[in-house]
C-alpha positions in Angstrom: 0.0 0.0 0.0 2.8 2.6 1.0 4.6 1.4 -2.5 1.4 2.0 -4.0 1.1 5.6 -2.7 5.0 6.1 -3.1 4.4 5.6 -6.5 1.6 8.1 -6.9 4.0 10.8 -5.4 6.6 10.1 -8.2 4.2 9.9 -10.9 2.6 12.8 -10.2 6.1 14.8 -9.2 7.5 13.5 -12.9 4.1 15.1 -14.3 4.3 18.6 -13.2 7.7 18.8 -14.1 7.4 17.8 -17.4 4.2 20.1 -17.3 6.5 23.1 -16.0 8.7 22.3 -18.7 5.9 22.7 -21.6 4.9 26.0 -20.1 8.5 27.4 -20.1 9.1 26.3 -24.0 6.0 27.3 -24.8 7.0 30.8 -22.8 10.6 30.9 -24.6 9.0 30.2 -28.2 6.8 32.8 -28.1 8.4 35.6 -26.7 11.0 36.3 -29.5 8.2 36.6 -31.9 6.2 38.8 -29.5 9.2 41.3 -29.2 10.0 40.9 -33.1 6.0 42.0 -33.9 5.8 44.8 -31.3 9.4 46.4 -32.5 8.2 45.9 -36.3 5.0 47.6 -35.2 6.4 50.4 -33.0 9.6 51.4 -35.5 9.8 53.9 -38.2 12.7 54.7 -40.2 13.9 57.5 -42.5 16.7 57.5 -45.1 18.4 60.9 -44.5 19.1 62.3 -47.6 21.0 65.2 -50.1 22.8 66.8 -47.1 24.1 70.5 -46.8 26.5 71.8 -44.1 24.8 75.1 -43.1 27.3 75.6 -40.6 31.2 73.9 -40.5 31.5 75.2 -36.7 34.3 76.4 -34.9 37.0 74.2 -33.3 38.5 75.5 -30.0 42.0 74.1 -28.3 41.5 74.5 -24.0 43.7 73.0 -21.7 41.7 70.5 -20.9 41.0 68.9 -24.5 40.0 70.1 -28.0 36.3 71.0 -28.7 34.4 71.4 -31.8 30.9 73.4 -31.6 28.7 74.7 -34.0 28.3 71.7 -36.6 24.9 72.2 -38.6 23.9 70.2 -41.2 20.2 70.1 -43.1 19.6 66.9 -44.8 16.1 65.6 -46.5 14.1 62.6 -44.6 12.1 60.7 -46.4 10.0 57.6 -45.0 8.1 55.1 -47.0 5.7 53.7 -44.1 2.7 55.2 -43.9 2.2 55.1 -40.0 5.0 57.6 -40.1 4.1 60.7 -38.0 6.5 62.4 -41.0 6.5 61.5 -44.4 8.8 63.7 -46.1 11.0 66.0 -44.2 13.4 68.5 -42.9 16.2 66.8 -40.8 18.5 69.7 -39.1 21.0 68.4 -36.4 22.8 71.0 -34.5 26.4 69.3 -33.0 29.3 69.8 -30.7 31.9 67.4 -30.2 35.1 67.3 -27.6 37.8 65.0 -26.6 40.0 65.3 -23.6 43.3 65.8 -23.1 44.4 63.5 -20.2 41.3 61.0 -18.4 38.5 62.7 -16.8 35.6 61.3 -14.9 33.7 59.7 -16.9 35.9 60.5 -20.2 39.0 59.2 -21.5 41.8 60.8 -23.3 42.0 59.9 -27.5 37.8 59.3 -27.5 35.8 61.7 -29.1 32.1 62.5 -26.8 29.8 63.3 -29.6 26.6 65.3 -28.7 23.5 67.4 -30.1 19.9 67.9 -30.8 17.8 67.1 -34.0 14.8 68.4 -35.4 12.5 66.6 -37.9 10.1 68.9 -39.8 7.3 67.8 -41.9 7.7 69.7 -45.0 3.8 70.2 -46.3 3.0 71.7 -42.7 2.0 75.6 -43.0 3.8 78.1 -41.3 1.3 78.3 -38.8 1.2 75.1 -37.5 4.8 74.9 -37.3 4.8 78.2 -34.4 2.8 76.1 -32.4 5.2 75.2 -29.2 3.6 71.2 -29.7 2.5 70.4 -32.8 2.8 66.7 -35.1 4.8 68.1 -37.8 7.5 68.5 -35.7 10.0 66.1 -33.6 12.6 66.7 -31.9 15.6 64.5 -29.8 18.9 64.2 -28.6 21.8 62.0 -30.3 25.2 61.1 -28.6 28.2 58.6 -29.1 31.5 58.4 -28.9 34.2 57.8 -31.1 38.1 57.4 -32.1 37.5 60.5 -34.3 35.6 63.2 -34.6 33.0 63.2 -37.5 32.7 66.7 -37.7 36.2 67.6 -38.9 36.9 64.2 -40.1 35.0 61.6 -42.8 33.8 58.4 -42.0 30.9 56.4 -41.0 30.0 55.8 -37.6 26.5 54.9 -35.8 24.6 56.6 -32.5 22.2 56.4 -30.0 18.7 58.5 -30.6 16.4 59.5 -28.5 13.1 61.8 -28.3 11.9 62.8 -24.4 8.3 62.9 -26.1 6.5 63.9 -29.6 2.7 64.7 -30.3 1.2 62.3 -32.5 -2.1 61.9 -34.1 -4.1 60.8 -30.9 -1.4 61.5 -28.1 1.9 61.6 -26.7 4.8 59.6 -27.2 8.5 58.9 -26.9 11.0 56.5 -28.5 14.3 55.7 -29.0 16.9 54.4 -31.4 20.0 54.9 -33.8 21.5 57.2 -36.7 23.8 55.1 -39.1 25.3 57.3 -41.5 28.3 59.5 -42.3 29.8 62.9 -41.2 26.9 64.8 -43.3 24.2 63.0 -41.9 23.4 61.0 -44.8 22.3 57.3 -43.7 19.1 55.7 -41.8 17.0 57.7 -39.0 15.4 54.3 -36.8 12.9 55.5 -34.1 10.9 52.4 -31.7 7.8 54.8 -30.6 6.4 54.0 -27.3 2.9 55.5 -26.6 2.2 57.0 -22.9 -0.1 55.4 -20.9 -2.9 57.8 -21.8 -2.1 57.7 -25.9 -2.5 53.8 -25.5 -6.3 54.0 -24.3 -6.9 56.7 -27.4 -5.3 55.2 -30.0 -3.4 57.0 -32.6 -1.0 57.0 -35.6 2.3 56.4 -33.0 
């Protein structure tokens, strides 16, 4: 009787494992194509195009490292999704660039610490709607990465971090993150992964 019930035990142990062990496959199978479909969902990308230096910016030589400032370029962005809160645009991207010396907190000697802000303007909106402090046709973000050169004195093709603290869309807010890959003129691929706020989820919208 007690081999009987020993029995039981086992059985039933060896079941719920192998149970567990469906539910955690079945977990792992699914959750790379759950991430795949919400970043293809959430990510739009422009090809940044037909460049122009507005602005070749001053380079300055401290004590403390070398430090270029002033680096505008204009380029054309065009996307071919149609969820894109910009079709075809104006990309302007104001940077500034420095590399130290000797190691500083946070910063080492020999690395260029590549920084600026971007703007993306949607070229059919009026001049009206373009005053507005918030309005779709425009977003704007933050860029930064660091290299063994510095892009905006040198050629070459390098890739950085993107990121927008929050842009209007059609039916809300939103912010998102993602990459430049391109060259010193800013010609190459704009990727943003748009995440609605919590109150642009329950209305909807474009983003």
């Amino acid at each position: 009787m007690r081999r009987n019930k020993g029995r039981g035990r086992l059985q039933q142990a060896v079941r719920s494992v192998f149970m567990a062990a469906l539910t955690l496959l079945a977990i792992c199978s699914a959750l790379p194509q759950a991430i795949a479909g919400q970043g293809a969902e959430n990510m739009v990308s422009w090809q940044l195009l037909d460049s122009e230096v507005v602005n070749p910016g001053e380079t300055l030589t401290g004590s403390t490292g070398i430090l270029t400032k002033g680096y505008v370029v204009e380029a054309r962005a065009v996307s071919a999704q149609g969820s894109a809160p910009v079709r075809t645009g104006r990309y302007t991207v104001d940077m500034t660039a420095f590399s130290p010396q000797k190691d500083l907190p946070g910063q080492k000697a020999g690395v260029w610490y590549v920084r600026g802000t971007w703007t993306l303007t949607d070229l059919p909106a009026d001049s009206d709607q373009l005053k507005a402090h918030h309005n779709p046709g425009t977003i704007k973000g933050f860029i930064e990465t660091e290299l063994p050169f510095n892009p905006l004195t040198e050629g070459g093709n390098f890739d950085a971090q993107v990121r927008v603290p929050m842009a209007p869309g059609a039916a809300g807010w939103a912010s998102a993150n993602g990459t430049f890959t391109g060259n010193e003129r800013f010609e190459g691929t704009l990727n943003l992964f748009f995440k609605k706020s919590a109150a642009s989820q329950r209305q909807g919208g474009a983003l």
